[in-house]
PyMOL Python script that loads the backbone (N, CA, C, O; Angstrom):
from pymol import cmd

cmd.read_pdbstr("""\
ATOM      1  N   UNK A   1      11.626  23.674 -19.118  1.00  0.00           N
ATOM      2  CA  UNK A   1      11.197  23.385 -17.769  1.00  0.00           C
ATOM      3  C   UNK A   1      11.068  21.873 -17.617  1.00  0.00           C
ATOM      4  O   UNK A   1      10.465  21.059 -18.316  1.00  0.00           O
ATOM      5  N   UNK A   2      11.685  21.743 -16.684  1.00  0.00           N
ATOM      6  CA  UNK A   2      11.502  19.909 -16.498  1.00  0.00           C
ATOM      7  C   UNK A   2      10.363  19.276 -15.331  1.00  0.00           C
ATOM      8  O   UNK A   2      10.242  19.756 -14.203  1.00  0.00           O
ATOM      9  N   UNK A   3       9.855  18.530 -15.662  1.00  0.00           N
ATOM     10  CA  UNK A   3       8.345  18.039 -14.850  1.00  0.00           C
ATOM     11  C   UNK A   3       8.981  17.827 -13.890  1.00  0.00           C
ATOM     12  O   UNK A   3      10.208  17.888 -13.811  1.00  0.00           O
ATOM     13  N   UNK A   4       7.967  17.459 -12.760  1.00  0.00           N
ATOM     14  CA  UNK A   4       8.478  17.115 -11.439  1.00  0.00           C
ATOM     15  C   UNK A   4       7.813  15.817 -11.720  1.00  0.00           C
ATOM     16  O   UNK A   4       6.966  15.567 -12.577  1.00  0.00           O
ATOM     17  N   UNK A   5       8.293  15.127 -10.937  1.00  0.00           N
ATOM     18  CA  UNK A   5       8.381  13.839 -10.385  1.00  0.00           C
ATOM     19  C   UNK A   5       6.515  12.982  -9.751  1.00  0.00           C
ATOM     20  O   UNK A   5       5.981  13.188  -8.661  1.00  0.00           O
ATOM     21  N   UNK A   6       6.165  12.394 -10.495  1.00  0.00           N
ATOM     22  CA  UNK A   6       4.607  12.005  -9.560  1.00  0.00           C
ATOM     23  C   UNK A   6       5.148  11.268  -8.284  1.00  0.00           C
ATOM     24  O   UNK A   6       5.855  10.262  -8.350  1.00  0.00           O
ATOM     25  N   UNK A   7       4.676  11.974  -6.906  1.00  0.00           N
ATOM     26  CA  UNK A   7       4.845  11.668  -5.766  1.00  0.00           C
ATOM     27  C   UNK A   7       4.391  10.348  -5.556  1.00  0.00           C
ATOM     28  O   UNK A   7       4.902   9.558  -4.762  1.00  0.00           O
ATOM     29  N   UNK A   8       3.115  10.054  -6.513  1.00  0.00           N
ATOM     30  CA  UNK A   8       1.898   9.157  -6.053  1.00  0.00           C
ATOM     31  C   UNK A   8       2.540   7.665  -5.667  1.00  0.00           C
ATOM     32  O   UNK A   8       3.664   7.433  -6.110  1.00  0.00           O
ATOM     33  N   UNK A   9       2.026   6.871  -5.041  1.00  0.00           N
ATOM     34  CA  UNK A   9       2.801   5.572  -4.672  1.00  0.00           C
ATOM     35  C   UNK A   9       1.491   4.448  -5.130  1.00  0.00           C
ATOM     36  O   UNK A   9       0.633   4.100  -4.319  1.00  0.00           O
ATOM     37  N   UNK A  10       1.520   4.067  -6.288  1.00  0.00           N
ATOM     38  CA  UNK A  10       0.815   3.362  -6.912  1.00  0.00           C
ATOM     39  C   UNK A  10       0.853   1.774  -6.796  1.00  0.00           C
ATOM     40  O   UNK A  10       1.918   1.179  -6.963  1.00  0.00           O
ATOM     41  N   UNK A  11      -0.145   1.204  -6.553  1.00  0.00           N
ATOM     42  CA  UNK A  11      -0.390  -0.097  -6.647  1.00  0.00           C
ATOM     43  C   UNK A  11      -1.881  -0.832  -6.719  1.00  0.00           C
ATOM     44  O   UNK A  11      -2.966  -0.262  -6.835  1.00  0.00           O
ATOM     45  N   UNK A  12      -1.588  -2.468  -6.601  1.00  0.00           N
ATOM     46  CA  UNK A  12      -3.208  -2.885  -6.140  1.00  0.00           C
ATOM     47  C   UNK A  12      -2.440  -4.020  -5.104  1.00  0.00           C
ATOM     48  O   UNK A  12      -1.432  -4.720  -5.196  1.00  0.00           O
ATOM     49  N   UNK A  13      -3.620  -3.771  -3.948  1.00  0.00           N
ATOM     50  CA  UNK A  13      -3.261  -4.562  -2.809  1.00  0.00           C
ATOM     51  C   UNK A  13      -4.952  -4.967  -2.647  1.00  0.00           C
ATOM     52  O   UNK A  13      -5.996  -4.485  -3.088  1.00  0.00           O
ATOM     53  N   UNK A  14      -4.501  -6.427  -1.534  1.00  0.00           N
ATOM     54  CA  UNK A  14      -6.118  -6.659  -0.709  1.00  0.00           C
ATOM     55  C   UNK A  14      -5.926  -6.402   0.869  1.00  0.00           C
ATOM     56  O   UNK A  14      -4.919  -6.302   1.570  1.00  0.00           O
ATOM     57  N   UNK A  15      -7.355  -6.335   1.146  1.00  0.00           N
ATOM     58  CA  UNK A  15      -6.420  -6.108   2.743  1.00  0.00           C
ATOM     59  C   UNK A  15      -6.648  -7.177   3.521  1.00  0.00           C
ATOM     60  O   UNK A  15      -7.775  -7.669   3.570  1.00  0.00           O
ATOM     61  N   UNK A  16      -5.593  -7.685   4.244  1.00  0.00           N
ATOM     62  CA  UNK A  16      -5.015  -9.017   4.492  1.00  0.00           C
ATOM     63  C   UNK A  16      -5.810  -8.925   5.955  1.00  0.00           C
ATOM     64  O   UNK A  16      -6.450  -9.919   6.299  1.00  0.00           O
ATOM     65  N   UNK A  17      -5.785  -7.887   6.725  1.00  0.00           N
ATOM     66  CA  UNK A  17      -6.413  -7.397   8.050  1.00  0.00           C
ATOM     67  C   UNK A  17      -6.742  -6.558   9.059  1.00  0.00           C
ATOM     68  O   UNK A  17      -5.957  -5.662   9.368  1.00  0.00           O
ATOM     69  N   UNK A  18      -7.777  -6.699   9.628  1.00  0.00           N
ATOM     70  CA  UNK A  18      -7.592  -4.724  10.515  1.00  0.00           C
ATOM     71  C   UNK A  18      -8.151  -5.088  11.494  1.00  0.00           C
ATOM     72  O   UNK A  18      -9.172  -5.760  11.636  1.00  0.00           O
ATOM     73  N   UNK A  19      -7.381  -4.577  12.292  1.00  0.00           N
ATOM     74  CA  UNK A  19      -7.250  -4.146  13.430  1.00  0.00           C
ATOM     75  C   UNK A  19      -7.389  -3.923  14.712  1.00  0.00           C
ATOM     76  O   UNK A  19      -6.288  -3.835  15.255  1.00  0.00           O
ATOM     77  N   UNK A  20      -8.481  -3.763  15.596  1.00  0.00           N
ATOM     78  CA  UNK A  20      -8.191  -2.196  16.362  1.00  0.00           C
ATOM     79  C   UNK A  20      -7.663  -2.496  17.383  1.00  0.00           C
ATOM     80  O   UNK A  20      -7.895  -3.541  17.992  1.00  0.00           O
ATOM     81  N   UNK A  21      -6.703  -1.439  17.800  1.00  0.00           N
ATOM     82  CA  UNK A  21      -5.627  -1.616  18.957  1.00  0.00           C
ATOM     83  C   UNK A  21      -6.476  -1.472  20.276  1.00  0.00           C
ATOM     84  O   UNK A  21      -7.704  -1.405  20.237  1.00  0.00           O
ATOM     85  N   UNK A  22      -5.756  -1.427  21.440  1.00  0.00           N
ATOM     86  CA  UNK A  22      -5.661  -1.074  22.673  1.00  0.00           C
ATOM     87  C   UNK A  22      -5.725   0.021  22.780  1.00  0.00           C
ATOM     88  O   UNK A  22      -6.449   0.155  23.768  1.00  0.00           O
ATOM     89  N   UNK A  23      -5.386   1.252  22.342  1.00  0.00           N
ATOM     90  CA  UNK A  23      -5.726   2.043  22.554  1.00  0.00           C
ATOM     91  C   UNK A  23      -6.634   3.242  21.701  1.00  0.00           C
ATOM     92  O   UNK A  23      -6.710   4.469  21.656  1.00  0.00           O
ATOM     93  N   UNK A  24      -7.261   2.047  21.066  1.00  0.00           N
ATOM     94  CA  UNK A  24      -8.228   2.476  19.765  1.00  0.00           C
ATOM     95  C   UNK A  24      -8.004   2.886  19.036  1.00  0.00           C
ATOM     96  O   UNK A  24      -8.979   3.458  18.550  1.00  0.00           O
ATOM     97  N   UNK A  25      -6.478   3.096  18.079  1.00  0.00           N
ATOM     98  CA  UNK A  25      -6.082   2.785  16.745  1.00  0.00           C
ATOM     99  C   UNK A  25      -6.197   1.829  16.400  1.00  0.00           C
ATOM    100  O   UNK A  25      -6.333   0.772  17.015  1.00  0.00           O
ATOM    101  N   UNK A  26      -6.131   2.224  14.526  1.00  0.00           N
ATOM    102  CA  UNK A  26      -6.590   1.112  13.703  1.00  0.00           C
ATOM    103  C   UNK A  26      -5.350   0.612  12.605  1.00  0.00           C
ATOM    104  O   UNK A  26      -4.598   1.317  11.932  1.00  0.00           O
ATOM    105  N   UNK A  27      -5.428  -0.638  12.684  1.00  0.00           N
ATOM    106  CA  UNK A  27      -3.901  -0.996  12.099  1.00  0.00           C
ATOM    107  C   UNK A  27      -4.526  -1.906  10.946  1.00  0.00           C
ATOM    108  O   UNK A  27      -5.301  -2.829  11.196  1.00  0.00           O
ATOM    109  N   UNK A  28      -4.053  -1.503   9.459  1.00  0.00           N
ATOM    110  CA  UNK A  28      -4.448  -2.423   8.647  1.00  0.00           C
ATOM    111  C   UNK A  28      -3.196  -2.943   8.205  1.00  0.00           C
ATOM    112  O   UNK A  28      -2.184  -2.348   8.577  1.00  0.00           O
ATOM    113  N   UNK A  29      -3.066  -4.135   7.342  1.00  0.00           N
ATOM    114  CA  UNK A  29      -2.377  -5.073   7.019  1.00  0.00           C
ATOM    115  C   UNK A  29      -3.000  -5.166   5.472  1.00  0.00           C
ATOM    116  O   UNK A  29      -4.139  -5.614   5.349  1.00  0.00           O
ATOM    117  N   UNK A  30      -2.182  -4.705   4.182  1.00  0.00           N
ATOM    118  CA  UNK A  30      -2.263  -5.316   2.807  1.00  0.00           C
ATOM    119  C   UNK A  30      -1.337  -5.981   2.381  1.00  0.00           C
ATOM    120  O   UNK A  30      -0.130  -5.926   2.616  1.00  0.00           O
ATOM    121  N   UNK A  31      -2.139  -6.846   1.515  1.00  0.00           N
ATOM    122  CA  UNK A  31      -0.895  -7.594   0.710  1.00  0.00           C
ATOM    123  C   UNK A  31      -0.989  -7.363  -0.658  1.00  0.00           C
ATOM    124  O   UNK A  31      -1.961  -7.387  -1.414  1.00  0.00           O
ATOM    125  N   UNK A  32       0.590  -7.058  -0.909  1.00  0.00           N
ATOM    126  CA  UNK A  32       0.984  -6.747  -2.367  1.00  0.00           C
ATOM    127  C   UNK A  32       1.620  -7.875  -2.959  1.00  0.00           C
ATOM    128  O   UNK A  32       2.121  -8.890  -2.476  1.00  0.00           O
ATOM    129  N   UNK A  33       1.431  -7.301  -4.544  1.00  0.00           N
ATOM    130  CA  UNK A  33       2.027  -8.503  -5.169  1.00  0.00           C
ATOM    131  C   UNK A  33       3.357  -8.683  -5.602  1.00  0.00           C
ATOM    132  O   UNK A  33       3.963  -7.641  -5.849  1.00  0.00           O
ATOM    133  N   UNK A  34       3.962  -9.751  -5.757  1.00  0.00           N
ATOM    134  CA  UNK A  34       5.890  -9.691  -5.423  1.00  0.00           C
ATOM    135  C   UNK A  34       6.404  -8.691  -6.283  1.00  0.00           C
ATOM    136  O   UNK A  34       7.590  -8.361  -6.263  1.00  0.00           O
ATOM    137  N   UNK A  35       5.145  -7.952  -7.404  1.00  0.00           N
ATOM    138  CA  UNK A  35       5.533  -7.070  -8.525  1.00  0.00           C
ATOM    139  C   UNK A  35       5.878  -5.746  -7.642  1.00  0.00           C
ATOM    140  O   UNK A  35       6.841  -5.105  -8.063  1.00  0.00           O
ATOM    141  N   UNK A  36       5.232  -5.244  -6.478  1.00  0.00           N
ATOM    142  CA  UNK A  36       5.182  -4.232  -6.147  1.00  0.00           C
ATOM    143  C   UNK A  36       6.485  -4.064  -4.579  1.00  0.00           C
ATOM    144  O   UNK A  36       6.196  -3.860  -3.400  1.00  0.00           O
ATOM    145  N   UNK A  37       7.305  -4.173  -4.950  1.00  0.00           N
ATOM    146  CA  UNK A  37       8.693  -4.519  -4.586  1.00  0.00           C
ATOM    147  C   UNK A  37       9.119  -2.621  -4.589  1.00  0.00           C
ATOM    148  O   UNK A  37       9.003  -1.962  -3.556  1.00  0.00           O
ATOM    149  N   UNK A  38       9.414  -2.237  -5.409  1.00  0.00           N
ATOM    150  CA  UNK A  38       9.411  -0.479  -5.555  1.00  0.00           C
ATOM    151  C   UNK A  38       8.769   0.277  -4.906  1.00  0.00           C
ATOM    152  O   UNK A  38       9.252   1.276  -4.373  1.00  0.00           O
ATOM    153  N   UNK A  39       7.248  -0.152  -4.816  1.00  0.00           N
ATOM    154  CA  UNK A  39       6.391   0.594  -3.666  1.00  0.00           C
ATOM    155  C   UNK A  39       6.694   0.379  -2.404  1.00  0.00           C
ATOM    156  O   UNK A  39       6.658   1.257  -1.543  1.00  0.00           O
ATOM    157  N   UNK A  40       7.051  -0.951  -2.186  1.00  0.00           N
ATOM    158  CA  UNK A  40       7.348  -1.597  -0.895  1.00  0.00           C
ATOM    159  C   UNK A  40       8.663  -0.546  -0.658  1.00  0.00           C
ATOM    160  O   UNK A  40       8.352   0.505  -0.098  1.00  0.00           O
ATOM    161  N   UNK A  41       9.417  -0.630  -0.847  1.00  0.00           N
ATOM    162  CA  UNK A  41      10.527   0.540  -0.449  1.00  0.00           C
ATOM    163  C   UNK A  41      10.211   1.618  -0.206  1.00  0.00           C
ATOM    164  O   UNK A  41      10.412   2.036   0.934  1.00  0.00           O
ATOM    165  N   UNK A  42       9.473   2.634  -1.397  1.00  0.00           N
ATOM    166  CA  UNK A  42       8.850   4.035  -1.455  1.00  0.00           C
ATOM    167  C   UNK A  42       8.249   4.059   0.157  1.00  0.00           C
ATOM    168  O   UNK A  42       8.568   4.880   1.017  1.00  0.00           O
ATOM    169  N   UNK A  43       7.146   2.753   0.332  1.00  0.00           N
ATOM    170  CA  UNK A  43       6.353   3.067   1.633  1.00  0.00           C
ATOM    171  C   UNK A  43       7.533   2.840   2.888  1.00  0.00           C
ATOM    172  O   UNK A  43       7.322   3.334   3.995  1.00  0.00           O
ATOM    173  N   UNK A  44       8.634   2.146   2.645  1.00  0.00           N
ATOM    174  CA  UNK A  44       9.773   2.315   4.035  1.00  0.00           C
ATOM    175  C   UNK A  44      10.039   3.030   3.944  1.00  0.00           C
ATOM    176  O   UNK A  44       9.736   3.529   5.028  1.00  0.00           O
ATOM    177  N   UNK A  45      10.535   3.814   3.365  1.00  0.00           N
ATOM    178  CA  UNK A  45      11.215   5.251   3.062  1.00  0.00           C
ATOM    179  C   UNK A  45      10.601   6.296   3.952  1.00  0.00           C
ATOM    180  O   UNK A  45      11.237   6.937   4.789  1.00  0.00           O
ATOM    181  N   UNK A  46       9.241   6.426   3.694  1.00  0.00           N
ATOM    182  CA  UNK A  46       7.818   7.180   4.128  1.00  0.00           C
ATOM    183  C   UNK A  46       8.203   6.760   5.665  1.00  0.00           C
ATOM    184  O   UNK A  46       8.666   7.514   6.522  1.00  0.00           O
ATOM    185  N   UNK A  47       7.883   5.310   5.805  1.00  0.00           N
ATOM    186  CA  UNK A  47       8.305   4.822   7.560  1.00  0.00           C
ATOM    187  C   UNK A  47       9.240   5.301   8.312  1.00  0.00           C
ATOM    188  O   UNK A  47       9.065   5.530   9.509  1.00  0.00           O
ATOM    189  N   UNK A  48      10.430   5.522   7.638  1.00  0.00           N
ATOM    190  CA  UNK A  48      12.115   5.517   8.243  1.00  0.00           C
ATOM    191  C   UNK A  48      11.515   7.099   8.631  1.00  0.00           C
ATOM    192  O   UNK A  48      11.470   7.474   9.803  1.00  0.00           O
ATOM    193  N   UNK A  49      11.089   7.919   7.545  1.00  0.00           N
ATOM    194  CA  UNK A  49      11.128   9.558   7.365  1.00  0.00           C
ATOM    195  C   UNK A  49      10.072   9.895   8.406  1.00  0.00           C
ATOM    196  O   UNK A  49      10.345  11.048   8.742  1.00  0.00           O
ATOM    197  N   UNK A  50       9.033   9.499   9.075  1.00  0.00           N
ATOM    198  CA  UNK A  50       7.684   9.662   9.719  1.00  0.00           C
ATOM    199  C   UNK A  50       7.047  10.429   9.009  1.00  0.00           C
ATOM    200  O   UNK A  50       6.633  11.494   9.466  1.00  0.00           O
ATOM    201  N   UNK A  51       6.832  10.058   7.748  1.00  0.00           N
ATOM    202  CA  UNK A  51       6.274  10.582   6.241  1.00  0.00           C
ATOM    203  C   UNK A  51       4.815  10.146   6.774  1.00  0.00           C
ATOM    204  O   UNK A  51       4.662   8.950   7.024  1.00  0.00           O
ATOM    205  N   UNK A  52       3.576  11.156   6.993  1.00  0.00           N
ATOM    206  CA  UNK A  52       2.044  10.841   7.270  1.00  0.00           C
ATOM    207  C   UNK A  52       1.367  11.083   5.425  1.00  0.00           C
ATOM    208  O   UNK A  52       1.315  11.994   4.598  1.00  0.00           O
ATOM    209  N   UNK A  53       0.995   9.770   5.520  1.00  0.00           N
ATOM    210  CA  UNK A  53       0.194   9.700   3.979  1.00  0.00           C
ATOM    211  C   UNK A  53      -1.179  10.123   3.964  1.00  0.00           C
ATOM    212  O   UNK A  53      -1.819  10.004   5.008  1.00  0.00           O
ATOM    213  N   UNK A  54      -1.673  10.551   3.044  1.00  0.00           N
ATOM    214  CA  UNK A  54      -3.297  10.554   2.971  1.00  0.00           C
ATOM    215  C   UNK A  54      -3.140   9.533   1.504  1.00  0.00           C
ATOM    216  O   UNK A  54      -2.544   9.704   0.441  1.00  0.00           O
ATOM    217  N   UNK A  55      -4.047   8.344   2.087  1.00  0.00           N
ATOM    218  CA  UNK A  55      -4.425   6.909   1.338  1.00  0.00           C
ATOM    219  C   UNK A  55      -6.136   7.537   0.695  1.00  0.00           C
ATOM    220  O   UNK A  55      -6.979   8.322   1.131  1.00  0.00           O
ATOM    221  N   UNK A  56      -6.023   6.814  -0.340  1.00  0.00           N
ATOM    222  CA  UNK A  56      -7.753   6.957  -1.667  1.00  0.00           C
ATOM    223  C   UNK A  56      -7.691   5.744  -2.020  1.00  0.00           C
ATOM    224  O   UNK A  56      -6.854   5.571  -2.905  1.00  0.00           O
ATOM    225  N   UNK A  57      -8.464   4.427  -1.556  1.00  0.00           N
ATOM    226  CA  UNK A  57      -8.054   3.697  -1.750  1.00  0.00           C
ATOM    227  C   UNK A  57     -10.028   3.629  -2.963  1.00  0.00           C
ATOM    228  O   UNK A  57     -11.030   4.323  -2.794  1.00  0.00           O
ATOM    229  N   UNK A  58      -9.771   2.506  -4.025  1.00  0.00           N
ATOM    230  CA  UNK A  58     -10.855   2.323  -5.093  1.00  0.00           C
ATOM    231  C   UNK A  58     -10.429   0.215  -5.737  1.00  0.00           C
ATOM    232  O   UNK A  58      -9.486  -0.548  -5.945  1.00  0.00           O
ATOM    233  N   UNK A  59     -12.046   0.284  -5.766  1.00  0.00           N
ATOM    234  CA  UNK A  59     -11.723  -0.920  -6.516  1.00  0.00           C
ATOM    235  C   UNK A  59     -10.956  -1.513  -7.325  1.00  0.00           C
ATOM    236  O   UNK A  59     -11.380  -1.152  -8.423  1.00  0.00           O
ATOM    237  N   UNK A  60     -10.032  -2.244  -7.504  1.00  0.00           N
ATOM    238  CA  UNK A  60      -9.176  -2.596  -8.601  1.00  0.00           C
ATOM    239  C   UNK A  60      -9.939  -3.186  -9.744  1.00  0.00           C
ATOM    240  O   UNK A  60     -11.009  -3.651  -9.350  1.00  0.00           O
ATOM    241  N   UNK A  61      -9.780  -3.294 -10.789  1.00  0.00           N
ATOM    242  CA  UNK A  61     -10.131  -4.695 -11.501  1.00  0.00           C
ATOM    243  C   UNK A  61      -9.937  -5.680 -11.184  1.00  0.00           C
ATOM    244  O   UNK A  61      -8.999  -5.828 -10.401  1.00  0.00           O
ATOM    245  N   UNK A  62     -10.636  -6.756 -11.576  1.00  0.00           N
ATOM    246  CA  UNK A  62     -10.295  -8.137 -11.405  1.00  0.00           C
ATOM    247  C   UNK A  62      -9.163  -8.374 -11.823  1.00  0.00           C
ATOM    248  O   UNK A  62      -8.845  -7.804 -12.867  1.00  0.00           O
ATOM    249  N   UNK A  63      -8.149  -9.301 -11.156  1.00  0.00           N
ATOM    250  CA  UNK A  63      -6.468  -9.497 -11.480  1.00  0.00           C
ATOM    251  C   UNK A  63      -6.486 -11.018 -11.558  1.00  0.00           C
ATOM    252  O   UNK A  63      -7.321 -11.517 -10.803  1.00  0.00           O
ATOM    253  N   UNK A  64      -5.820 -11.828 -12.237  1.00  0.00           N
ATOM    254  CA  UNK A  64      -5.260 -13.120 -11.585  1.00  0.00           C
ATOM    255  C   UNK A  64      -4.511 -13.642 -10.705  1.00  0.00           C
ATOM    256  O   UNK A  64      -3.335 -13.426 -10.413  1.00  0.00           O
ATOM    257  N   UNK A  65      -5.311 -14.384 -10.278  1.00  0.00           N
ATOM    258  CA  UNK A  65      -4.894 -14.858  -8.958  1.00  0.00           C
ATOM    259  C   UNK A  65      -3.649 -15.394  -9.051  1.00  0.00           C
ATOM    260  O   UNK A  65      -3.635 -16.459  -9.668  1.00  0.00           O
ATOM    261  N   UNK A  66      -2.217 -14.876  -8.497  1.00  0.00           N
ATOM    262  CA  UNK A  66      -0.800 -15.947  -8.457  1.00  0.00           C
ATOM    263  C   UNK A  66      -0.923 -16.307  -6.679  1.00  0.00           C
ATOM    264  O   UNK A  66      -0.320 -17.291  -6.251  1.00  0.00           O
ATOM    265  N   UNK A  67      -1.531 -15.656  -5.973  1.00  0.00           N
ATOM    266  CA  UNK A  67      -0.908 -16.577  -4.560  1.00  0.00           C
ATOM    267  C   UNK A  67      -2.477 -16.164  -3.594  1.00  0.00           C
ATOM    268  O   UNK A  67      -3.428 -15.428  -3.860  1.00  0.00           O
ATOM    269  N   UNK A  68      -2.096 -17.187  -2.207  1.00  0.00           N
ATOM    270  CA  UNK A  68      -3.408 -17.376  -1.699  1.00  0.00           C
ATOM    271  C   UNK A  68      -4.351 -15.964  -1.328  1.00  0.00           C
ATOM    272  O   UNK A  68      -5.570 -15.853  -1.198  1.00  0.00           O
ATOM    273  N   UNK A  69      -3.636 -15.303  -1.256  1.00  0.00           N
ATOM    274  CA  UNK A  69      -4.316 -13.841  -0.767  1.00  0.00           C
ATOM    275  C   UNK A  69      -5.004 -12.820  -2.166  1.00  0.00           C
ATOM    276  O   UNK A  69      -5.443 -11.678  -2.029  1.00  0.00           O
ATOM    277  N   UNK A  70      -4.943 -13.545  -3.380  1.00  0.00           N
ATOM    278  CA  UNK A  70      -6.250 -13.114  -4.662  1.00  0.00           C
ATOM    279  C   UNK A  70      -4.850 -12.093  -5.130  1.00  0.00           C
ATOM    280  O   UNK A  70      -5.112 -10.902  -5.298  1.00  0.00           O
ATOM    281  N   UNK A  71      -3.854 -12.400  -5.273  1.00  0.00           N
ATOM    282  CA  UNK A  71      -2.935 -11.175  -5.667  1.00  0.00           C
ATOM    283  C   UNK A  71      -2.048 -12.021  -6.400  1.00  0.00           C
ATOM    284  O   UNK A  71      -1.065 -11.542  -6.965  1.00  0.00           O
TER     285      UNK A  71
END
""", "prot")
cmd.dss("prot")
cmd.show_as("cartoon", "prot")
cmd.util.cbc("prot")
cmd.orient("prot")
């Protein structure tokens, strides 16, 4: 029997900004790090498809800082 595939779309992001619209949605903005290039696709993919996610988002560890946004 061969495993299936982990769906999960893994990373660490900060969140760059939020939101709230005009018509009282909420729009956040993260930034990833240039490592997470693969996810960045996975999540267009999700976009192109009108793929609805359920997000768990948890503290990361502390990371080193490569650019102004702590990522």
């Amino acid at each position: 029997m061969t495993k299936k595939a982990d769906p999960t779309i893994r990373f660490v992001a900060a969140v760059y900004k939020v939101q709230t619209l005009t018509d009282n949605g909420i729009r956040l903005t993260l930034d990833l790090p240039e490592t997470a290039i693969p996810q960045m696709a996975m999540l267009a993919e999700c976009q192109r498809n009108s793929v609805v996610l359920r997000i768990e988002a948890t503290e990361a560890a502390p990371v080193k800082v490569v650019n102004s946004h702590g990522l």
